[in-house]
mmCIF file of the N, C-alpha and C atoms, coordinates in Angstrom:
data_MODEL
# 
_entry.id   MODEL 
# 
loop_
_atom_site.group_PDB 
_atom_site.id 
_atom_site.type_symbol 
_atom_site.label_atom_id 
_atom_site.label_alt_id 
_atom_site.label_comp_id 
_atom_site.label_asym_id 
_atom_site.label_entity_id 
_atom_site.label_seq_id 
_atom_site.pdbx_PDB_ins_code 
_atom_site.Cartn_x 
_atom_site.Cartn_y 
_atom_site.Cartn_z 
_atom_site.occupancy 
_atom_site.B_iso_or_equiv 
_atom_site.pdbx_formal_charge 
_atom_site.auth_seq_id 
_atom_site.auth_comp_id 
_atom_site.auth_asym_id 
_atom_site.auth_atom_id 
_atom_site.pdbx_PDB_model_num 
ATOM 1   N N  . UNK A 1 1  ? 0.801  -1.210 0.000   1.00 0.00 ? 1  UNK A N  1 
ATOM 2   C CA . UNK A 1 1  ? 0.000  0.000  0.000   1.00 0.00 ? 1  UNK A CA 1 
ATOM 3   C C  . UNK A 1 1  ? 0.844  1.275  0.000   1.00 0.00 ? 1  UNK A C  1 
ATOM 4   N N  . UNK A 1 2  ? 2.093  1.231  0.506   1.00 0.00 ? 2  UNK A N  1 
ATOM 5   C CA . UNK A 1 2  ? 2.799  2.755  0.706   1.00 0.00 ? 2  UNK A CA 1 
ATOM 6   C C  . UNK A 1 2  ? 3.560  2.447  -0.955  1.00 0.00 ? 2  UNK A C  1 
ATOM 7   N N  . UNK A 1 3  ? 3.961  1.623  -1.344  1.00 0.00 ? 3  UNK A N  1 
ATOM 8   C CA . UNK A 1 3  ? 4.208  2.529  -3.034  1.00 0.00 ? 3  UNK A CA 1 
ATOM 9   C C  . UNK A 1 3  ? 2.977  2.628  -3.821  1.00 0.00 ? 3  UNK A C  1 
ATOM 10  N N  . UNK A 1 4  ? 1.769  2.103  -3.731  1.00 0.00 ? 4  UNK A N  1 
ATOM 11  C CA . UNK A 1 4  ? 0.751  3.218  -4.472  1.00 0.00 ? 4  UNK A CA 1 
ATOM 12  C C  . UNK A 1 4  ? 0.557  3.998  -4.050  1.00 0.00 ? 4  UNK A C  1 
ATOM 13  N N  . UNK A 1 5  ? 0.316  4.523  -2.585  1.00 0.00 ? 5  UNK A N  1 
ATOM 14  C CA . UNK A 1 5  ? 0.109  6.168  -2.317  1.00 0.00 ? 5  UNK A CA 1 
ATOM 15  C C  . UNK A 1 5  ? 1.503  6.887  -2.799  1.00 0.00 ? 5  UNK A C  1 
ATOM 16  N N  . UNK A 1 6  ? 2.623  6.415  -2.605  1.00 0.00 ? 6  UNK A N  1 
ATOM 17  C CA . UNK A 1 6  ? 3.648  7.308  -3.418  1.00 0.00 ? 6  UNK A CA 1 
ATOM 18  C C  . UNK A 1 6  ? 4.073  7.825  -4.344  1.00 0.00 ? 6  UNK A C  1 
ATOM 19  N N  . UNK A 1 7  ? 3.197  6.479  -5.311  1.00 0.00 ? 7  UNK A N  1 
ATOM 20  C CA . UNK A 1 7  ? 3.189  6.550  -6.451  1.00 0.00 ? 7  UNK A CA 1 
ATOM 21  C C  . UNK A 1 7  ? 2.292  7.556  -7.036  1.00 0.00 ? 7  UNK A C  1 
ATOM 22  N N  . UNK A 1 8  ? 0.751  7.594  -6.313  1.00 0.00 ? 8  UNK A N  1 
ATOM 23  C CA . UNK A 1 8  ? -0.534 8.950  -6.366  1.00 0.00 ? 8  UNK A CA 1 
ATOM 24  C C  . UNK A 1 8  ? 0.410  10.537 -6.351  1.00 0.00 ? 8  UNK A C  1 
ATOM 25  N N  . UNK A 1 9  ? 1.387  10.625 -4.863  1.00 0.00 ? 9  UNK A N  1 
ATOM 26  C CA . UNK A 1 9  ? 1.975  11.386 -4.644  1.00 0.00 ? 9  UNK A CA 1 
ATOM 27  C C  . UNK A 1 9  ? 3.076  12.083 -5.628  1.00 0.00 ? 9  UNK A C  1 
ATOM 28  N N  . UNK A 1 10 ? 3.725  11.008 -6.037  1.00 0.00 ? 10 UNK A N  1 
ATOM 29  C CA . UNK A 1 10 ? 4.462  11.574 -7.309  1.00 0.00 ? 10 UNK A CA 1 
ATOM 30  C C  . UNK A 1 10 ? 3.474  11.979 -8.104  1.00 0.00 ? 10 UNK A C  1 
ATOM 31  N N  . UNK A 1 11 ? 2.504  11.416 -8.901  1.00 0.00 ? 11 UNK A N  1 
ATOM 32  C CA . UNK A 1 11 ? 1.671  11.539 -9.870  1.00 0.00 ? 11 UNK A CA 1 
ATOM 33  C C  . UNK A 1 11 ? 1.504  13.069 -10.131 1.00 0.00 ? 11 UNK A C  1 
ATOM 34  N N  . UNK A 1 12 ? 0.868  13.297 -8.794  1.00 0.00 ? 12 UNK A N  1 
ATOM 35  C CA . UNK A 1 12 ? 0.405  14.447 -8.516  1.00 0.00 ? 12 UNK A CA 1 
ATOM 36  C C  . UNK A 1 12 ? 1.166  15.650 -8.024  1.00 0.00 ? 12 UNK A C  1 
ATOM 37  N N  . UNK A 1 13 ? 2.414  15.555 -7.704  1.00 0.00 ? 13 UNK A N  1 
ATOM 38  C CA . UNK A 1 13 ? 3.393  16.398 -7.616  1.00 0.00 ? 13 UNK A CA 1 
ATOM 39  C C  . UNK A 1 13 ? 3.954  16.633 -9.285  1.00 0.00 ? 13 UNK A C  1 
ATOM 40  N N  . UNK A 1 14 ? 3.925  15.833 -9.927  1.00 0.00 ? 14 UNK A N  1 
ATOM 41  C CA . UNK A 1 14 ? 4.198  16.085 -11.579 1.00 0.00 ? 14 UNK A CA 1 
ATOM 42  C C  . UNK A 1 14 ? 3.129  16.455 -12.610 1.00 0.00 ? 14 UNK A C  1 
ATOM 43  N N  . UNK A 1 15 ? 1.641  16.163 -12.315 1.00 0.00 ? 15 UNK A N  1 
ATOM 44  C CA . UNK A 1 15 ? 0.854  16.808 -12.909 1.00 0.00 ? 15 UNK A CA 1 
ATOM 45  C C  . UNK A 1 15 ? 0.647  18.661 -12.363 1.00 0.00 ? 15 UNK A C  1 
ATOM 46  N N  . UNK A 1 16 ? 0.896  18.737 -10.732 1.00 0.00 ? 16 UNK A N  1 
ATOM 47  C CA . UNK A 1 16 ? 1.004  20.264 -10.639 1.00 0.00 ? 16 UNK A CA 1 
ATOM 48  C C  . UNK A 1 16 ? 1.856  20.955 -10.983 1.00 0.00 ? 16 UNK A C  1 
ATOM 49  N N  . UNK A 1 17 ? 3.479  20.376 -11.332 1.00 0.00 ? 17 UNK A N  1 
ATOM 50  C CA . UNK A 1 17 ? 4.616  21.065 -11.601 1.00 0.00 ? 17 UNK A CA 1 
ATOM 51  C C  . UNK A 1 17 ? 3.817  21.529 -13.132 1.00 0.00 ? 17 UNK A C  1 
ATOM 52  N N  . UNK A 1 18 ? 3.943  20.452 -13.830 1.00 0.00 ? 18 UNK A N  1 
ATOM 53  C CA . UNK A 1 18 ? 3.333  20.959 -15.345 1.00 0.00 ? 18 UNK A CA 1 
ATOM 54  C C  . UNK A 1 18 ? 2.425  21.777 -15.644 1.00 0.00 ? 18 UNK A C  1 
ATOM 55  N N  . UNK A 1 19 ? 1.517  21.701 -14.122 1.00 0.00 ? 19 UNK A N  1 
ATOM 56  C CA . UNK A 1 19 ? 0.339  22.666 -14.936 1.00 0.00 ? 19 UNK A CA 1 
ATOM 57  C C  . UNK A 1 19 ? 0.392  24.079 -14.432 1.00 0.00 ? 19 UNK A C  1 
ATOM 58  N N  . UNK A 1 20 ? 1.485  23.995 -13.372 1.00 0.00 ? 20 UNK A N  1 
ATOM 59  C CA . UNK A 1 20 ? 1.633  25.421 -12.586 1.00 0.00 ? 20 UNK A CA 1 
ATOM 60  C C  . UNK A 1 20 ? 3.457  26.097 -12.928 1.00 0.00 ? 20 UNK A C  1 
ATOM 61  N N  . UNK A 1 21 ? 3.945  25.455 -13.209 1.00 0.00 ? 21 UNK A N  1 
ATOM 62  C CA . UNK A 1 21 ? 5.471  25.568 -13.064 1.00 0.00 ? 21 UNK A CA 1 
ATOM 63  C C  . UNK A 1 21 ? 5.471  26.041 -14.790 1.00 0.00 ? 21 UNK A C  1 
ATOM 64  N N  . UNK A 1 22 ? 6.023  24.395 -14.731 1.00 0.00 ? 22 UNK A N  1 
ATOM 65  C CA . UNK A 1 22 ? 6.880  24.478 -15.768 1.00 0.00 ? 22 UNK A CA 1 
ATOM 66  C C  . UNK A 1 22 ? 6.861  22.640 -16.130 1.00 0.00 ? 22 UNK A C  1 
ATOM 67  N N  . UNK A 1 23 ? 7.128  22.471 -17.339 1.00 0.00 ? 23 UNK A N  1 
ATOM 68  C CA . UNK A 1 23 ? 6.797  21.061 -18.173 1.00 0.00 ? 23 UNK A CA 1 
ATOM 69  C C  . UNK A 1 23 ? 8.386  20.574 -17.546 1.00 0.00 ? 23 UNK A C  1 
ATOM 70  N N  . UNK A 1 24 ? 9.228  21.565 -18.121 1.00 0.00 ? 24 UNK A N  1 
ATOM 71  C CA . UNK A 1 24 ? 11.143 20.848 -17.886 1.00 0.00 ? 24 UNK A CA 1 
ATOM 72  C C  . UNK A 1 24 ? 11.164 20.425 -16.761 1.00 0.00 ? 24 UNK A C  1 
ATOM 73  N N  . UNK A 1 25 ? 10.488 21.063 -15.742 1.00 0.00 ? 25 UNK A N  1 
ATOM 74  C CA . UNK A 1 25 ? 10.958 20.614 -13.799 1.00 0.00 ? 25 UNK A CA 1 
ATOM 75  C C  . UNK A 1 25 ? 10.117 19.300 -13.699 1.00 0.00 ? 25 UNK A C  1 
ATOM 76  N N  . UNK A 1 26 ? 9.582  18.362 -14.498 1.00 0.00 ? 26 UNK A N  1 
ATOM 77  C CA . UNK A 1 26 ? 8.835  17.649 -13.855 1.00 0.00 ? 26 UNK A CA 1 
ATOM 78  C C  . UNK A 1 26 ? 9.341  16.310 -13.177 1.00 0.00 ? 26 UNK A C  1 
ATOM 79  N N  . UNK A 1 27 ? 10.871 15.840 -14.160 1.00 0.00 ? 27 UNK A N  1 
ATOM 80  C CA . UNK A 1 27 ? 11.523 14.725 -13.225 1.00 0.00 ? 27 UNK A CA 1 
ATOM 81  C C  . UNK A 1 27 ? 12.118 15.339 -12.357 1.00 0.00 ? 27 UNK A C  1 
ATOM 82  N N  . UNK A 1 28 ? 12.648 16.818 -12.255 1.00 0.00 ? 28 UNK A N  1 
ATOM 83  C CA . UNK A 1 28 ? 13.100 17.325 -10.915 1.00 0.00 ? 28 UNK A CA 1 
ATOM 84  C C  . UNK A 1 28 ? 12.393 16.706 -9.712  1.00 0.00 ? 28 UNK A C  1 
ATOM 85  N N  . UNK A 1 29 ? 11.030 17.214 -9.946  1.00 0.00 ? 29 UNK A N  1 
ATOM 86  C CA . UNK A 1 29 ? 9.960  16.955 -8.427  1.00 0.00 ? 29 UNK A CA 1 
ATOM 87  C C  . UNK A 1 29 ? 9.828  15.813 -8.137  1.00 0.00 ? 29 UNK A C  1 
ATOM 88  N N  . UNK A 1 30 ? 9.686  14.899 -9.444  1.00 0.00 ? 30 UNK A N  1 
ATOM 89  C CA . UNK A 1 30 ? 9.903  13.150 -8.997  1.00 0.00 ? 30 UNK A CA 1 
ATOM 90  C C  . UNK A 1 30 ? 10.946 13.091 -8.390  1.00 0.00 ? 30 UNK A C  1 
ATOM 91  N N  . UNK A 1 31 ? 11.907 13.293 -8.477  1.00 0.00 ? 31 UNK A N  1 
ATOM 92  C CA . UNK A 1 31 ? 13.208 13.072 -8.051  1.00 0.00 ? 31 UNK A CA 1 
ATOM 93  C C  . UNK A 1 31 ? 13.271 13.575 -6.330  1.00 0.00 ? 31 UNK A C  1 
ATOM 94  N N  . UNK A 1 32 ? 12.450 15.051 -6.202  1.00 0.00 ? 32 UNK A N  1 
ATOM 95  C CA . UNK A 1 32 ? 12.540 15.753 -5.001  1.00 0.00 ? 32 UNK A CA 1 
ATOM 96  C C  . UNK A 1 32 ? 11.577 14.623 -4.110  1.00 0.00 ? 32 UNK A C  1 
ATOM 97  N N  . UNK A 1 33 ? 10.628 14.541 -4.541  1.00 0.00 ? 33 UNK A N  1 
ATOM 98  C CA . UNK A 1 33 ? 9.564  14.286 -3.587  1.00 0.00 ? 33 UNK A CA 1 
ATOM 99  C C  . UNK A 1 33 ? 10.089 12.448 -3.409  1.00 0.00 ? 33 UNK A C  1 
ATOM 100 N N  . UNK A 1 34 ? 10.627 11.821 -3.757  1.00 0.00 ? 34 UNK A N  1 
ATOM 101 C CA . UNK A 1 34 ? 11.255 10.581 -3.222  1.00 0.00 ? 34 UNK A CA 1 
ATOM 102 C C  . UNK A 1 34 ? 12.151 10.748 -2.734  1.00 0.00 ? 34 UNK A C  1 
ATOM 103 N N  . UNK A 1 35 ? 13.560 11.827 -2.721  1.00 0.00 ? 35 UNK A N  1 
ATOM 104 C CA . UNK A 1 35 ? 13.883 12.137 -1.914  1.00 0.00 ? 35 UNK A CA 1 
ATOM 105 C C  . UNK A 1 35 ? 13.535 12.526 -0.455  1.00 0.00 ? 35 UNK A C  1 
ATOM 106 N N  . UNK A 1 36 ? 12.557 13.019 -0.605  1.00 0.00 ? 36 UNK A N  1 
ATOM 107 C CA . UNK A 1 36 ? 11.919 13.968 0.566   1.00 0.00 ? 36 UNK A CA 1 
ATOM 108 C C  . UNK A 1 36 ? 11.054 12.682 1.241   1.00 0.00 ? 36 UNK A C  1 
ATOM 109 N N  . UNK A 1 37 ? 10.401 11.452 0.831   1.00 0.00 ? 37 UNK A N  1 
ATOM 110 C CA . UNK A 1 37 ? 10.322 10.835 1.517   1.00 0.00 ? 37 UNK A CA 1 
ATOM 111 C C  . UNK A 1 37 ? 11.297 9.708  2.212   1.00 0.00 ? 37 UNK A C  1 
ATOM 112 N N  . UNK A 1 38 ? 12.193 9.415  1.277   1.00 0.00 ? 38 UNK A N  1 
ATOM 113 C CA . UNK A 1 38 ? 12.831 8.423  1.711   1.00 0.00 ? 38 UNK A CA 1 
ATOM 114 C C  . UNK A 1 38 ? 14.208 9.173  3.163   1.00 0.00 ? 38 UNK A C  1 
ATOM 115 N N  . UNK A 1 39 ? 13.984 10.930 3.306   1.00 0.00 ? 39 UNK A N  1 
ATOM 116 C CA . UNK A 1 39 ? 14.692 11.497 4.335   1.00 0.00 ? 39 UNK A CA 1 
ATOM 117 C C  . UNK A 1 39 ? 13.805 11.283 4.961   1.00 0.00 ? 39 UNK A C  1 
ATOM 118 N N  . UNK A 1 40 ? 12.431 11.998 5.391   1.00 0.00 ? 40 UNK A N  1 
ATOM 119 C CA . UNK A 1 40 ? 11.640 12.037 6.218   1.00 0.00 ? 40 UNK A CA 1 
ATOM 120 C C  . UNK A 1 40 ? 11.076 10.569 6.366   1.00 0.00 ? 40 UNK A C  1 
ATOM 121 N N  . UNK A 1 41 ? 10.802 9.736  6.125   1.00 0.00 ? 41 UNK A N  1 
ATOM 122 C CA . UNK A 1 41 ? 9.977  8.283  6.088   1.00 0.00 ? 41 UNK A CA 1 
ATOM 123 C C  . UNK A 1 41 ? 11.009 7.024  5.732   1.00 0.00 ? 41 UNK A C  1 
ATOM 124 N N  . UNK A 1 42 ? 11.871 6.930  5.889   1.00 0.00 ? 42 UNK A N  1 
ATOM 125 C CA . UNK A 1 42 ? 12.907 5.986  5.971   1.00 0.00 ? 42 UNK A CA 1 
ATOM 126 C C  . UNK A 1 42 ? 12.416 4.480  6.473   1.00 0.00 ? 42 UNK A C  1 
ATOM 127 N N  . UNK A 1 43 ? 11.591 4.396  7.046   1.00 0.00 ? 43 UNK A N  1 
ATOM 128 C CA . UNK A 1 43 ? 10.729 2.951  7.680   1.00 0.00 ? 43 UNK A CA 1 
ATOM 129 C C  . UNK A 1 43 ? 9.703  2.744  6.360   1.00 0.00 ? 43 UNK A C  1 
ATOM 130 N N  . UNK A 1 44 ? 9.505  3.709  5.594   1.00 0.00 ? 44 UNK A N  1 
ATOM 131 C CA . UNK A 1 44 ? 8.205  3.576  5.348   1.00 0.00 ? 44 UNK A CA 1 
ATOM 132 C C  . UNK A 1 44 ? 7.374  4.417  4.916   1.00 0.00 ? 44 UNK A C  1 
ATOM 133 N N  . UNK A 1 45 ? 6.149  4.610  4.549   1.00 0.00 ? 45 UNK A N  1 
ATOM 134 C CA . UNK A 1 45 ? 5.150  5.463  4.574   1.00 0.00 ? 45 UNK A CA 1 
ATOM 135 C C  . UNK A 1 45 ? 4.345  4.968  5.465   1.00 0.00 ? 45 UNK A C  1 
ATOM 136 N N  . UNK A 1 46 ? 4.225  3.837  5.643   1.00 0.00 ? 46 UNK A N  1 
ATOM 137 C CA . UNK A 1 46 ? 3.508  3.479  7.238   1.00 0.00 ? 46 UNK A CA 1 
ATOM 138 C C  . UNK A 1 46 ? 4.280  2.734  8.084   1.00 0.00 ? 46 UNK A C  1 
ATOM 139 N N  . UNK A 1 47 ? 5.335  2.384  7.732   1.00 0.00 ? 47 UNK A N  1 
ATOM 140 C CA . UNK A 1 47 ? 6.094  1.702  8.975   1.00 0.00 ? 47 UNK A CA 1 
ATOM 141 C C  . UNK A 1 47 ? 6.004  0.504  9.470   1.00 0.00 ? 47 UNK A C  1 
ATOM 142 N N  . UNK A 1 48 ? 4.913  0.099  8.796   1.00 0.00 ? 48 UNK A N  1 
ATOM 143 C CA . UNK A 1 48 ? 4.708  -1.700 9.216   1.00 0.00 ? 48 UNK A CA 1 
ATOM 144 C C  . UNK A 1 48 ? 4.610  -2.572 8.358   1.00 0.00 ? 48 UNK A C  1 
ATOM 145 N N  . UNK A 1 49 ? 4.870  -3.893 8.256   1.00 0.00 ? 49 UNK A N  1 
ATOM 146 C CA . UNK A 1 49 ? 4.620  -4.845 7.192   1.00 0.00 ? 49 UNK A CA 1 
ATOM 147 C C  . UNK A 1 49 ? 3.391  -5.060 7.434   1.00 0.00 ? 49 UNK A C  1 
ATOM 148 N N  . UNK A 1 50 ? 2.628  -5.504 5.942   1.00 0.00 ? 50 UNK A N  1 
ATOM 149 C CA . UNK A 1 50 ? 1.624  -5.645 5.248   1.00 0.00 ? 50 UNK A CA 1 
ATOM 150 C C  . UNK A 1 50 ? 1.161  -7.187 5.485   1.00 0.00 ? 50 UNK A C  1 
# 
């Protein structure tokens, strides 16, 4: 379950870059926002096995 919500999360961090930003930044934010979880959420997105 935590790589499809991450996967939603990217989704949607790359459909707003494009529609608000800019088209070029959009593997940037993929790139940021898995970063940004795998600093902050290192266990996980929920932390427990499934």
């Amino acid at each position: 379950p935590g790589a499809l919500v991450a996967a939603y999360a990217i989704g949607f961090a790359e459909t707003g870059t494009t529609m608000m930003i800019d088209a070029r930044l959009r593997g940037a934010v993929a790139f940021a926002v898995m970063i940004a979880i795998i600093v902050f959420r290192p266990q996980g997105l929920f932390g427990r096995e499934v």
